[in-house]
mmCIF file as gemmi writes it, N, C-alpha and C atoms, coordinates in Angstrom:
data_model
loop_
_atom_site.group_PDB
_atom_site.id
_atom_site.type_symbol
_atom_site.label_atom_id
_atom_site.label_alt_id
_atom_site.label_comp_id
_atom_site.label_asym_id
_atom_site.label_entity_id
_atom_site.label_seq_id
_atom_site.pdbx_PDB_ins_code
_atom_site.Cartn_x
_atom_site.Cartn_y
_atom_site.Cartn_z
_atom_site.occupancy
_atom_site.B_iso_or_equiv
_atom_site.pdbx_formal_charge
_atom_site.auth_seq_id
_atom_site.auth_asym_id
_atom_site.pdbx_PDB_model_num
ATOM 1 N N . UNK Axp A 1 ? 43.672 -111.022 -204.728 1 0 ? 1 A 1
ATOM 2 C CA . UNK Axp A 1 ? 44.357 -111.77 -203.694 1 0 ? 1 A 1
ATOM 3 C C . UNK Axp A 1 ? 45.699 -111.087 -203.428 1 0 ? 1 A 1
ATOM 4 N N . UNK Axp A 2 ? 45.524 -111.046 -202.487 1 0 ? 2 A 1
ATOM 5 C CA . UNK Axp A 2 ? 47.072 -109.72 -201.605 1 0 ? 2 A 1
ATOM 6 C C . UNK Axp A 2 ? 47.65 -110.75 -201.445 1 0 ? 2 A 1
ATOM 7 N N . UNK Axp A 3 ? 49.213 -110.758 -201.44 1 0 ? 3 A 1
ATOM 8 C CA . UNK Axp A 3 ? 50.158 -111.97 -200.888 1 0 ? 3 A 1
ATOM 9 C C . UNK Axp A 3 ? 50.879 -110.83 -200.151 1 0 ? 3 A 1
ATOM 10 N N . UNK Axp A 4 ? 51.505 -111.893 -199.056 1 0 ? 4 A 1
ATOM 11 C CA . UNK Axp A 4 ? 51.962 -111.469 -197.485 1 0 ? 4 A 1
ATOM 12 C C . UNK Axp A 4 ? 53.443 -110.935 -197.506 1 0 ? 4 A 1
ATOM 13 N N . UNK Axp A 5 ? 53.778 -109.834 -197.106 1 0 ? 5 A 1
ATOM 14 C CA . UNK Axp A 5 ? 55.324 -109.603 -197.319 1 0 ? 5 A 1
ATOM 15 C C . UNK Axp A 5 ? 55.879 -110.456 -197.202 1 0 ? 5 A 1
ATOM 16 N N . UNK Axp A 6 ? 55.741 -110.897 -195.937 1 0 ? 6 A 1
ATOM 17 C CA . UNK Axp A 6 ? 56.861 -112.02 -195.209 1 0 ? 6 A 1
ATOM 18 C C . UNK Axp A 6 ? 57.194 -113.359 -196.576 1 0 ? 6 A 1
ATOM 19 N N . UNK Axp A 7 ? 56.316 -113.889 -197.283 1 0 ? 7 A 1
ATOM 20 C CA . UNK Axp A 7 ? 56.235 -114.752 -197.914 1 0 ? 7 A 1
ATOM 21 C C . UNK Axp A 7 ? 57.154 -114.239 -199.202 1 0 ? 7 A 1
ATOM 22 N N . UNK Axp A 8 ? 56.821 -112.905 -199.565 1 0 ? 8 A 1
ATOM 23 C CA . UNK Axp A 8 ? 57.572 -112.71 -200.553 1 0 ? 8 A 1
ATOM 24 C C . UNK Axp A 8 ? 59.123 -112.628 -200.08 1 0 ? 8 A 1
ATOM 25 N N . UNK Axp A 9 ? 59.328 -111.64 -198.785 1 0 ? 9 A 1
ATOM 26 C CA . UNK Axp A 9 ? 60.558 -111.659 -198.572 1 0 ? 9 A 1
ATOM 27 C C . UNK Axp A 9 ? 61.554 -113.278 -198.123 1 0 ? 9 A 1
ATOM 28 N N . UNK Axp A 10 ? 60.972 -113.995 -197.949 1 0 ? 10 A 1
ATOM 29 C CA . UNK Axp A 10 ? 61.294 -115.446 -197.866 1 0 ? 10 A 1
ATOM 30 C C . UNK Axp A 10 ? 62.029 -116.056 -199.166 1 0 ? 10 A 1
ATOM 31 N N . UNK Axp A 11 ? 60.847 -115.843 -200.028 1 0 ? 11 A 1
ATOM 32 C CA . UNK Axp A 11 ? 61.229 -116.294 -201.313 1 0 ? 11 A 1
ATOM 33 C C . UNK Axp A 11 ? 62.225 -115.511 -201.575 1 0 ? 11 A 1
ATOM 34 N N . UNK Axp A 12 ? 62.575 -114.066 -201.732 1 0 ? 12 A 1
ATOM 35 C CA . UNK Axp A 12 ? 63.932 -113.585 -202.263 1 0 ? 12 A 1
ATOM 36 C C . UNK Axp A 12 ? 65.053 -113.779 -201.211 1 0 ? 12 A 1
ATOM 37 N N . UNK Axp A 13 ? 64.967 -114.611 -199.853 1 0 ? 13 A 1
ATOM 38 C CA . UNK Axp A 13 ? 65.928 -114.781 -199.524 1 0 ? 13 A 1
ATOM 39 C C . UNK Axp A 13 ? 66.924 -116.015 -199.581 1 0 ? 13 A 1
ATOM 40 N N . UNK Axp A 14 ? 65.86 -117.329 -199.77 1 0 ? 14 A 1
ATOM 41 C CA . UNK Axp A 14 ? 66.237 -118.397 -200.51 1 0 ? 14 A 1
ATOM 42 C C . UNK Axp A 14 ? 66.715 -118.435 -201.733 1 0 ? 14 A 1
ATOM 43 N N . UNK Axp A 15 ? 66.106 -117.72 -202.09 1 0 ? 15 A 1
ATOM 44 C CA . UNK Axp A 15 ? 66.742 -117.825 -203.799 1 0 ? 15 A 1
ATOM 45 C C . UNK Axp A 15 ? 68.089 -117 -203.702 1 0 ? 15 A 1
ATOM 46 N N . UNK Axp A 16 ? 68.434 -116.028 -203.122 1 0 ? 16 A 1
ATOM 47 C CA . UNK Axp A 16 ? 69.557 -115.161 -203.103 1 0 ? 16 A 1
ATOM 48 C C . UNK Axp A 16 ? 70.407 -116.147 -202.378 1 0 ? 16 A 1
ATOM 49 N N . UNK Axp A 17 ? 70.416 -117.594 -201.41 1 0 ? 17 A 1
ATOM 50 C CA . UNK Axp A 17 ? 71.065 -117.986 -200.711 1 0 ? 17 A 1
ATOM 51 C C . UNK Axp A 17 ? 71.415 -118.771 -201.611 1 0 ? 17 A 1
ATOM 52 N N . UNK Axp A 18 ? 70.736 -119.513 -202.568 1 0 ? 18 A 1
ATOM 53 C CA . UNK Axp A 18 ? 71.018 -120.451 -203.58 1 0 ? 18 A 1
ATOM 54 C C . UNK Axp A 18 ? 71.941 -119.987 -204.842 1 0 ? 18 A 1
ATOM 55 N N . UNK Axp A 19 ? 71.352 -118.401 -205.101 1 0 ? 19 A 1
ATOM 56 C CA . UNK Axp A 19 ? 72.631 -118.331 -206.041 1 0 ? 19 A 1
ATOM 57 C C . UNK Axp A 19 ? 73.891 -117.667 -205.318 1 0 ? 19 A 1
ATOM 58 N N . UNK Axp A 20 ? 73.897 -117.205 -204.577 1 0 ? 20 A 1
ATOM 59 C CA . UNK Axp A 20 ? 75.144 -116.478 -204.062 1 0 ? 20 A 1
ATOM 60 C C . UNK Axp A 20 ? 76.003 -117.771 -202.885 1 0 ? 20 A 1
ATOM 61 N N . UNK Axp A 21 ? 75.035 -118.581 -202.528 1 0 ? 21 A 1
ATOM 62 C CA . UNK Axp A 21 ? 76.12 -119.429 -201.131 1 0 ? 21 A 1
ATOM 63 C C . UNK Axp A 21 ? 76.339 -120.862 -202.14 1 0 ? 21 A 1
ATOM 64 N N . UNK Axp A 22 ? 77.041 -121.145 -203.637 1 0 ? 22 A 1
ATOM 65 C CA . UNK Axp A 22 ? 77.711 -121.693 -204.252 1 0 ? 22 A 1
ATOM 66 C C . UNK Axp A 22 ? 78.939 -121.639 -203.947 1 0 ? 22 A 1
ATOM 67 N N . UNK Axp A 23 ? 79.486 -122.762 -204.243 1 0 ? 23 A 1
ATOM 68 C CA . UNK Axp A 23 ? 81.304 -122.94 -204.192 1 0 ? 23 A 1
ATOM 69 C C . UNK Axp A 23 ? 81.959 -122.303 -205.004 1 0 ? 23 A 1
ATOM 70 N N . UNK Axp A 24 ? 82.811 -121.233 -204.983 1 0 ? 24 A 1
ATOM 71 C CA . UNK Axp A 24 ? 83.579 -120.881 -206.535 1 0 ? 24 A 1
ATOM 72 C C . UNK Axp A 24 ? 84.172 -122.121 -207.002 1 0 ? 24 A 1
ATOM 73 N N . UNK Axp A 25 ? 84.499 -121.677 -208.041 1 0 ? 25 A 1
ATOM 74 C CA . UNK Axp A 25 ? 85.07 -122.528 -209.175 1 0 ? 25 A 1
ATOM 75 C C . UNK Axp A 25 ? 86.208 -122.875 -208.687 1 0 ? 25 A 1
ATOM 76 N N . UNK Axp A 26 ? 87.071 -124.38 -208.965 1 0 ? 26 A 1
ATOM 77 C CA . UNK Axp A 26 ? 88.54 -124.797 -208.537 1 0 ? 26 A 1
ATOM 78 C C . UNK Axp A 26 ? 89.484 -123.846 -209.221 1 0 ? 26 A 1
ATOM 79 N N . UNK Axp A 27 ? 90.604 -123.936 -209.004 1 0 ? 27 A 1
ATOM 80 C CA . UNK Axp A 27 ? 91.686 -122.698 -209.556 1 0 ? 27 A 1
ATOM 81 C C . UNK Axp A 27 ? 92.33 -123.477 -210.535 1 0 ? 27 A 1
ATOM 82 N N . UNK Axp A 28 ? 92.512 -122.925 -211.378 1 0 ? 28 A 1
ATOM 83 C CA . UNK Axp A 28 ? 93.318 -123.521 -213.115 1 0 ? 28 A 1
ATOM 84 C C . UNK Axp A 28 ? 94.309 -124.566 -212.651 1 0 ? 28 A 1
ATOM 85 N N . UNK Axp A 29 ? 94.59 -124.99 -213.541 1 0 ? 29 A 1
ATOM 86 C CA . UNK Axp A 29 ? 96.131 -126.201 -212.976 1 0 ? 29 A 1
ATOM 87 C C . UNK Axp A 29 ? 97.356 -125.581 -213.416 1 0 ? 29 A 1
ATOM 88 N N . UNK Axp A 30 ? 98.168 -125.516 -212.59 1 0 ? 30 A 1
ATOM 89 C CA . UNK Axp A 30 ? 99.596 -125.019 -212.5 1 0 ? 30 A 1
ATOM 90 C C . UNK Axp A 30 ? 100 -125.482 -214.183 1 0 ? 30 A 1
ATOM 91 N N . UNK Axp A 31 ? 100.584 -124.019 -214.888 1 0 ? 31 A 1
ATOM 92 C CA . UNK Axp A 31 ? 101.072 -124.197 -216.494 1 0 ? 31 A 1
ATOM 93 C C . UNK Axp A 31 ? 102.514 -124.966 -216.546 1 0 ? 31 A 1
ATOM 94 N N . UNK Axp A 32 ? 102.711 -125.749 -217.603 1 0 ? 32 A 1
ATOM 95 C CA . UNK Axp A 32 ? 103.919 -126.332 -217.91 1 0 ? 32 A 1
ATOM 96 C C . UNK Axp A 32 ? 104.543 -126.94 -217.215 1 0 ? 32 A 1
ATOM 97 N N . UNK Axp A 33 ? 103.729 -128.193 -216.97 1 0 ? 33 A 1
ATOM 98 C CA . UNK Axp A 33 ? 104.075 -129.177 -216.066 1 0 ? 33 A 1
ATOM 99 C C . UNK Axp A 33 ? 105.31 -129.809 -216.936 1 0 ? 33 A 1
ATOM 100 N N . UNK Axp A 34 ? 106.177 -130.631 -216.218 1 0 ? 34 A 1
ATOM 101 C CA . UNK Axp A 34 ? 107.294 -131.293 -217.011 1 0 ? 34 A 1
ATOM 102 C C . UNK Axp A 34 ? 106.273 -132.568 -217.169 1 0 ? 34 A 1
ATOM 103 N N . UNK Axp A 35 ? 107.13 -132.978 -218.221 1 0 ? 35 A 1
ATOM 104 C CA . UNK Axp A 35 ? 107.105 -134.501 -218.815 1 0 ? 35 A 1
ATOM 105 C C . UNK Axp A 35 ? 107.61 -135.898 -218.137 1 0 ? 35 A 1
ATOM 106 N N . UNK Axp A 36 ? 107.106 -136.585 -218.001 1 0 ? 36 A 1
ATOM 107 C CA . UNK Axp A 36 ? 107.823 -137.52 -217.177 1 0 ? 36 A 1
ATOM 108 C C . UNK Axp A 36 ? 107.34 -138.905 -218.428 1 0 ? 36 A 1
ATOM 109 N N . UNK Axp A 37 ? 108.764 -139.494 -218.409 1 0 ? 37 A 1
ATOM 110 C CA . UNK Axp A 37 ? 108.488 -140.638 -218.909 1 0 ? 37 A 1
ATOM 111 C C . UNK Axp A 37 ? 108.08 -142.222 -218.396 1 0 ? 37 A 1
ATOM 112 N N . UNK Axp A 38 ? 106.604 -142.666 -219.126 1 0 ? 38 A 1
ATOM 113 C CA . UNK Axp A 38 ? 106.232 -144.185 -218.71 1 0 ? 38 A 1
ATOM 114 C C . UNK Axp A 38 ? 107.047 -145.294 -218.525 1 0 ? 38 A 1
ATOM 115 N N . UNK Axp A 39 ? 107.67 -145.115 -220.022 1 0 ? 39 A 1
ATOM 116 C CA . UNK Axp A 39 ? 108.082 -146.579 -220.586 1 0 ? 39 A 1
ATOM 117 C C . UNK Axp A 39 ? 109.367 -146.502 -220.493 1 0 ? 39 A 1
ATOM 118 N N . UNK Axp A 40 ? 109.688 -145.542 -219.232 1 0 ? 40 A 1
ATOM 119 C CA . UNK Axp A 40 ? 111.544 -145.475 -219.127 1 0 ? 40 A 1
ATOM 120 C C . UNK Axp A 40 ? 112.058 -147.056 -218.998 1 0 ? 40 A 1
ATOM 121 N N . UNK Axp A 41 ? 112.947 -148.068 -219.169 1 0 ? 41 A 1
ATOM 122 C CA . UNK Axp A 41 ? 113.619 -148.663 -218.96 1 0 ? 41 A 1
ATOM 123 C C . UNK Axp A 41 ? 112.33 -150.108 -218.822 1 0 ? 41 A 1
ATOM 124 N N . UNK Axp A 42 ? 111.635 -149.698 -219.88 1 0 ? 42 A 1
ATOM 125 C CA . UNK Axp A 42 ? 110.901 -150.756 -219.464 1 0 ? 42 A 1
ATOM 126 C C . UNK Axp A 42 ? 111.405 -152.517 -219.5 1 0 ? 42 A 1
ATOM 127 N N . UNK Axp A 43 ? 112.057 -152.455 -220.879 1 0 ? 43 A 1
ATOM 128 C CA . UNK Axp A 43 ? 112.572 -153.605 -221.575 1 0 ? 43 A 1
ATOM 129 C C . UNK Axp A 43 ? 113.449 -154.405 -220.475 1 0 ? 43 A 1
ATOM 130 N N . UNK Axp A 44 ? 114.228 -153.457 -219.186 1 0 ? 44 A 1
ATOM 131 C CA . UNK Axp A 44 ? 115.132 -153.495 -218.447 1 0 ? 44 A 1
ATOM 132 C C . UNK Axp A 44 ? 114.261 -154.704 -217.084 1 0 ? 44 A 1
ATOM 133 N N . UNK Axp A 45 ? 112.673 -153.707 -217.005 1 0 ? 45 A 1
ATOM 134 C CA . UNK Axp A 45 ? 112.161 -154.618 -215.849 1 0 ? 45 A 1
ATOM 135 C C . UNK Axp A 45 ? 111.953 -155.851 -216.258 1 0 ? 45 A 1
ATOM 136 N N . UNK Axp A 46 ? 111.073 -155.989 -217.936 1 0 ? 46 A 1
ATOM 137 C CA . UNK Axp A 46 ? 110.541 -157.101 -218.552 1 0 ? 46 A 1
ATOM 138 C C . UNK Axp A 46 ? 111.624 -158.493 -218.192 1 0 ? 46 A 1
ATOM 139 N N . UNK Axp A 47 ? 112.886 -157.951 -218.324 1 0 ? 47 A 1
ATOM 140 C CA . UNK Axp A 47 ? 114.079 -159.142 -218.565 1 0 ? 47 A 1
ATOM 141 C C . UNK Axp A 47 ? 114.2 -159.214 -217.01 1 0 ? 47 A 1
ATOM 142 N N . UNK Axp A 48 ? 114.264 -158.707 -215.932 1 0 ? 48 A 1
ATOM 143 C CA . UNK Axp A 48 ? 114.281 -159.036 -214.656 1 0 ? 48 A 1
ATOM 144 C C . UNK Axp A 48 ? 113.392 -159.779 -213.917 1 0 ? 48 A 1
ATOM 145 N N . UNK Axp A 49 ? 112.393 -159.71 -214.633 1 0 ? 49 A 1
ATOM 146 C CA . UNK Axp A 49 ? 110.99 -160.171 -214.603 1 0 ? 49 A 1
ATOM 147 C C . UNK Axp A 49 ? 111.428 -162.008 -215.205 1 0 ? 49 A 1
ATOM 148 N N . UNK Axp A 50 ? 111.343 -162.088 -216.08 1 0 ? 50 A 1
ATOM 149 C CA . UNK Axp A 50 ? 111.143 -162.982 -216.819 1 0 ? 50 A 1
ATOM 150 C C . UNK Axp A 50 ? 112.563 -163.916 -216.465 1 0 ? 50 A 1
ATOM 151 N N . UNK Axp A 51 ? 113.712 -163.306 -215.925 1 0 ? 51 A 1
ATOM 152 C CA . UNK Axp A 51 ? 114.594 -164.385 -215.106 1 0 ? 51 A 1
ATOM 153 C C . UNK Axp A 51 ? 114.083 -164.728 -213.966 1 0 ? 51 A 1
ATOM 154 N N . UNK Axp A 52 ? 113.3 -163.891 -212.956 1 0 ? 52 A 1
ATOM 155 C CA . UNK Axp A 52 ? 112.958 -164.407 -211.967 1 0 ? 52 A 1
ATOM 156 C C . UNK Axp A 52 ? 112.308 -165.701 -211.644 1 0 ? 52 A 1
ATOM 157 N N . UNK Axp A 53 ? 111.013 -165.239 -212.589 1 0 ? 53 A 1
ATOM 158 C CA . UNK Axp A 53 ? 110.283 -166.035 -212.911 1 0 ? 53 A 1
ATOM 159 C C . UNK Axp A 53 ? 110.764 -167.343 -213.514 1 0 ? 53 A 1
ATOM 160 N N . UNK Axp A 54 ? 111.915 -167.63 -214.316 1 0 ? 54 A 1
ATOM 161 C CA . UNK Axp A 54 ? 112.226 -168.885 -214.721 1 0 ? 54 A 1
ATOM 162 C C . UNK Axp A 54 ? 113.045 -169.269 -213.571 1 0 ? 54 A 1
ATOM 163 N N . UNK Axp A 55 ? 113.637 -168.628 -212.835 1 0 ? 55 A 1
ATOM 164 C CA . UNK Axp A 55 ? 114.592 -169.087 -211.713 1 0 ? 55 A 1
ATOM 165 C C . UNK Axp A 55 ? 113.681 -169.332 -210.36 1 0 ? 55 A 1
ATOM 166 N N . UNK Axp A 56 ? 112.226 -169.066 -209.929 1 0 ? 56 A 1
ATOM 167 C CA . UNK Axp A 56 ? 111.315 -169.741 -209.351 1 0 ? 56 A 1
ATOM 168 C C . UNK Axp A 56 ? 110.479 -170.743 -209.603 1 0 ? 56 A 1
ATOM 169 N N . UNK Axp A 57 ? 110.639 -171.268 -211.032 1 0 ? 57 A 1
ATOM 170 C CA . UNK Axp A 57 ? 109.888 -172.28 -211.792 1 0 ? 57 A 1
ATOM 171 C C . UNK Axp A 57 ? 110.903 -173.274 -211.543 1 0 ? 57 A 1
ATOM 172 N N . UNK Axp A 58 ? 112.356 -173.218 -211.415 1 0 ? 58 A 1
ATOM 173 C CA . UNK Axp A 58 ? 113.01 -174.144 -211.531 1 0 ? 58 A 1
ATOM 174 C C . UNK Axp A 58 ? 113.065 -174.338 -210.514 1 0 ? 58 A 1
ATOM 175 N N . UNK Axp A 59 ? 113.358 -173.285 -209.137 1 0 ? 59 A 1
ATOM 176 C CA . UNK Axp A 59 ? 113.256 -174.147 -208.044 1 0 ? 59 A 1
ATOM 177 C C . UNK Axp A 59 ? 112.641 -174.788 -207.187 1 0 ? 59 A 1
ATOM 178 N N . UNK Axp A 60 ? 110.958 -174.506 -208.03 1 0 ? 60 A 1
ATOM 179 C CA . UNK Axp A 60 ? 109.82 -175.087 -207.471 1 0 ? 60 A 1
ATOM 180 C C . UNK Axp A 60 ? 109.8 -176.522 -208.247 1 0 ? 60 A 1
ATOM 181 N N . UNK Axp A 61 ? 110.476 -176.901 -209.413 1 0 ? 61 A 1
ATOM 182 C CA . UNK Axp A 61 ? 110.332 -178.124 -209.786 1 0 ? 61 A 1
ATOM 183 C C . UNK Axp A 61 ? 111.917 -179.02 -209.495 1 0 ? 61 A 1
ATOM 184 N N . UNK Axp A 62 ? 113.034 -178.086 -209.182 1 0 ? 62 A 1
ATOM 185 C CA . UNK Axp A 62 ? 114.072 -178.653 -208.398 1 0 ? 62 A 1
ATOM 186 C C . UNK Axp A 62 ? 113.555 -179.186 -206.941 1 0 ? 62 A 1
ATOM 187 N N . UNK Axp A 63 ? 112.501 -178.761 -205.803 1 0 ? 63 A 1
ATOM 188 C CA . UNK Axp A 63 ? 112.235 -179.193 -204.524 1 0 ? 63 A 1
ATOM 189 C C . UNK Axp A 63 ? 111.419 -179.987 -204.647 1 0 ? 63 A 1
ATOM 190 N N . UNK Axp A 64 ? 110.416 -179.648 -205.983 1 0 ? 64 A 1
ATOM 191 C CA . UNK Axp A 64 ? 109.683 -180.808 -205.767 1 0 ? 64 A 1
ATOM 192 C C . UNK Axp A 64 ? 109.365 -182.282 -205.228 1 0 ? 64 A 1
ATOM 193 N N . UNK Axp A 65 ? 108.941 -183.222 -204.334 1 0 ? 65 A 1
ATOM 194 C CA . UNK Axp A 65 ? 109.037 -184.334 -203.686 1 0 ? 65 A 1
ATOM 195 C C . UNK Axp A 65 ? 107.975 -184.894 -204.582 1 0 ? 65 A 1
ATOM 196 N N . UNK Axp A 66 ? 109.083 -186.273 -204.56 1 0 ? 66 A 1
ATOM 197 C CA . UNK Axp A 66 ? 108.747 -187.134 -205.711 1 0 ? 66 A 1
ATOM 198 C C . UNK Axp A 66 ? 107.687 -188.208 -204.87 1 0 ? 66 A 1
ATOM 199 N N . UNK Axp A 67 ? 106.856 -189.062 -205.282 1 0 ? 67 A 1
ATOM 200 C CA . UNK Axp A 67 ? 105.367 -190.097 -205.008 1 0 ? 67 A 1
ATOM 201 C C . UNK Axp A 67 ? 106.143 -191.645 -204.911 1 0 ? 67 A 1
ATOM 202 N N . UNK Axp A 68 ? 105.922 -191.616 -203.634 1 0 ? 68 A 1
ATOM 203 C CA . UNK Axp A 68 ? 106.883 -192.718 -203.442 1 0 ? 68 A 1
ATOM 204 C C . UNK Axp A 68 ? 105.678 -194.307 -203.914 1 0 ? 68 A 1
């Protein structure tokens, strides 16, 4: 059984399209990034936080309207 040029040359052109028409690879990540800190000043928001919050508790139970 003879097989047909055309068929063979098909097949090596798909396959050559599959390995060669891939994406290169992404490019490394930029070296020695600085440091940046999370927990800068955290303690600072917590307490800003936590007055707010008691100073909207009070004035939601200071407006409160009383059941006549």
């Amino acid at each position: 059984m003879k097989i047909p040029t055309q068929i063979i040359l098909i097949v090596f052109v798909l396959t050559g399209m599959s390995v060669f028409g891939q994406a290169p690879p992404p490019p490394p990540p930029p070296p020695d990034v600085p440091a940046v800190p999370i927990g800068g000043n955290i303690f600072v928001l917590l307490l800003v936080a936590t007055i707010y919050g008691a100073r909207k508790i009070y004035d939601l139970k200071l407006n409160k309207k009383t059941p006549m």
